[in-house]
Each structure stands twice: as C-alpha cells, then as structure tokens.
C-alpha positions in Angstrom: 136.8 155.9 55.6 137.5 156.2 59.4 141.0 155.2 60.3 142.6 155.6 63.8 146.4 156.7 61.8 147.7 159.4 61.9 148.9 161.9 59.3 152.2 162.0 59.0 153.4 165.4 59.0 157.1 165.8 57.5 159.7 169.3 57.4 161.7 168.8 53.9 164.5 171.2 53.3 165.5 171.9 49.7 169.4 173.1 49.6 170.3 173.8 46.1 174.1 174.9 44.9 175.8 175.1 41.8 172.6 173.8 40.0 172.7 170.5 42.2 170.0 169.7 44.9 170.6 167.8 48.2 169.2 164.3 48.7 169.2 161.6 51.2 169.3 157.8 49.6 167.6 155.3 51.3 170.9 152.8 51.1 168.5 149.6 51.4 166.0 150.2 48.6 167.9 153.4 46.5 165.6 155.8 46.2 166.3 159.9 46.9 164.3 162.3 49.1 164.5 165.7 50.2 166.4 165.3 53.5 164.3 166.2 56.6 162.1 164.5 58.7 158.7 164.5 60.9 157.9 167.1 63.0 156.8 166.7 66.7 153.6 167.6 68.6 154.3 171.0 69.5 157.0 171.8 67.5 157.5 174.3 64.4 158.0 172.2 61.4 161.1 175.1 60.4 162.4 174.2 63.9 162.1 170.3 63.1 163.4 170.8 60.1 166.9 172.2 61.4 167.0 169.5 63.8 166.7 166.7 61.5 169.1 168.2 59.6 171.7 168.0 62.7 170.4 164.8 63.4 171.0 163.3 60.0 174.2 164.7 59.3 175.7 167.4 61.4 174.6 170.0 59.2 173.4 173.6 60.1 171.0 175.3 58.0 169.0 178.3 57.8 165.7 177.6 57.1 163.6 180.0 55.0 160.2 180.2 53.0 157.8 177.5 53.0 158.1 176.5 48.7 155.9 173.3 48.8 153.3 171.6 50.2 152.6 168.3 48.8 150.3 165.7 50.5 151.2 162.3 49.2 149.3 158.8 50.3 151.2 155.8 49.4 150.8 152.2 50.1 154.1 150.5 51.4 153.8 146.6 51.5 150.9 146.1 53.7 150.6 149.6 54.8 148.8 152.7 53.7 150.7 156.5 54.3 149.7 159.3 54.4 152.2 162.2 54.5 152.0 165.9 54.7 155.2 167.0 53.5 156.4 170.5 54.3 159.2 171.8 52.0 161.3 174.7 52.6 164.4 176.6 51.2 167.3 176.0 53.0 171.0 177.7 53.0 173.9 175.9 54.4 175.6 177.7 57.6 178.5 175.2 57.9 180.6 175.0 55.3 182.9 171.6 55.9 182.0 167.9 55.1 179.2 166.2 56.1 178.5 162.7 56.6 175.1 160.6 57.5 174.8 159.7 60.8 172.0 157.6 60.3 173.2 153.7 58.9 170.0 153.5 56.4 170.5 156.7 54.8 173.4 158.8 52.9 173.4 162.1 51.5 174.6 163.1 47.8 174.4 166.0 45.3 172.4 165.5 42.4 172.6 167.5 39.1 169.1 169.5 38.9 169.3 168.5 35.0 170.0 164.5 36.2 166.6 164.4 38.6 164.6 163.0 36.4 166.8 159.8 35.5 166.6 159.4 39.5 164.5 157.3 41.3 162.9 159.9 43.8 160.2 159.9 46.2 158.0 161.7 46.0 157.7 162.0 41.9 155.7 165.0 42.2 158.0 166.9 43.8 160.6 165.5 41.8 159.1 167.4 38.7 158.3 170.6 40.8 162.3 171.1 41.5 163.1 169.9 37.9 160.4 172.5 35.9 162.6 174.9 34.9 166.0 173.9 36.0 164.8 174.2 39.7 163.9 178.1 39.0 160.1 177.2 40.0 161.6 175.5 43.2 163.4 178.5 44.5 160.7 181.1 43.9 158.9 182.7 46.6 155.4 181.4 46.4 154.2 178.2 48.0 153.0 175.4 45.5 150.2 172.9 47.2 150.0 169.6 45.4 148.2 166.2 46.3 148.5 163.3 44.7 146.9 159.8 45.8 148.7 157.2 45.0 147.1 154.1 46.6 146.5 150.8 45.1 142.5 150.1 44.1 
C-alpha cells in the first residue's frame, strides 16, 4: 500500500524514581505518554530526546541506553499513524520543580504499580514498564515490539 507519509520517528525517555515513572498527559483528551518527542532530519534521536525534554518542561536529563523500540500504527479520526518510537533510560540532572511549558500537555508521577489502571498510549509499552514492577524496563537489553492497531 503505497503512501506518500511519512514515518513518524519519536525519542521517548523513561525517568523512573522511587518506583514512579514520568508521564506527560495530554490535558484535552487524558491520556499518559512517555514524555519526548520527534526527532529531526539529521539529528540523533538521544540528542532530540534531551531537547524535548528542555522544551517541554525545563528539564535536563542524561540520556542512556536505548530500552525499547516499539513501532505502533494507529488510526486517529480520519488519519492513519504510523510511529517509530524510540525509548530510552533517562536520569534527571536538575533536581528543582518542573513545570510544562507546553498548554496541551502536563507532566505527573505515576506509581509503576498504578500503570495499568491508567489510560496510556501506547498500551504496549504500558505493559513492558509494568512487567515486573518496571525491572524489565530498566534492564539493559533493547525490546523491539510492533503492534498494528488500525481499523479494518
């Protein structure tokens, strides 16, 4: 099925503490994602991924170990995605409050244990940080998963 869209290629960062993973809420609809964002022609998804992650909310990380990669297609009203979603570990190098700086989204901390009564986005990746308390999430080998999830 030829199509002239693109792939959507997308830097994730999973920040876990205390047993609680970082998400970003989409404030209009409610659902949670990994906070990141898509990476540019040209540019290293790690090095997208630390940008977003000043963009979004002021927050510097260090970003490690690619843990995930999930492609994901999804139709969205009329449309048909298709995402490439790149997730790595990431450790905090600020310490102080952070805020969104973005009005659609806002950023919480999520019990690991309460994920699953959570309306995330992907839900694949939603059970790969849940499966064992998030132990699975935080190892070092890399996880590919796809999962197509348009309608017939």
């Amino acid at each position: 099925m030829p199509s002239s869209r693109a792939i959507e290629v997308i830097a994730r960062g999973l920040l876990i503490e205390k047993g609680r993973v970082l998400v970003c809420r989409n404030l209009r609809h409610g659902y949670c994602f990994l906070p990141g964002g898509h990476v540019e022609f040209g540019e290293p998804a790690r090095v997208a991924l630390q940008r977003e992650f000043v963009e979004e909310c002021g927050l510097e990380v260090e970003v490690g170990d690619c843990r995930l990669a999930e492609e994901h297609l999804f139709g969205a009203g009329p449309k048909t995605h298709h995402e490439l979603n790149l997730v790595f570990h990431v450790e905090r190098l600020s310490r102080g409050p952070f805020v969104s700086r973005e009005p659609k989204i806002g950023f919480e901390w999520i019990a690991i244990t309460d994920l699953n009564g959570t309306e995330f986005l992907p839900l694949q990746v939603r059970d790969w940080i849940c499966r064992d308390s998030g132990q699975v999430a935080v190892t070092p080998t890399a996880v590919w998963m796809s999962t197509d999830s348009r309608p017939d």
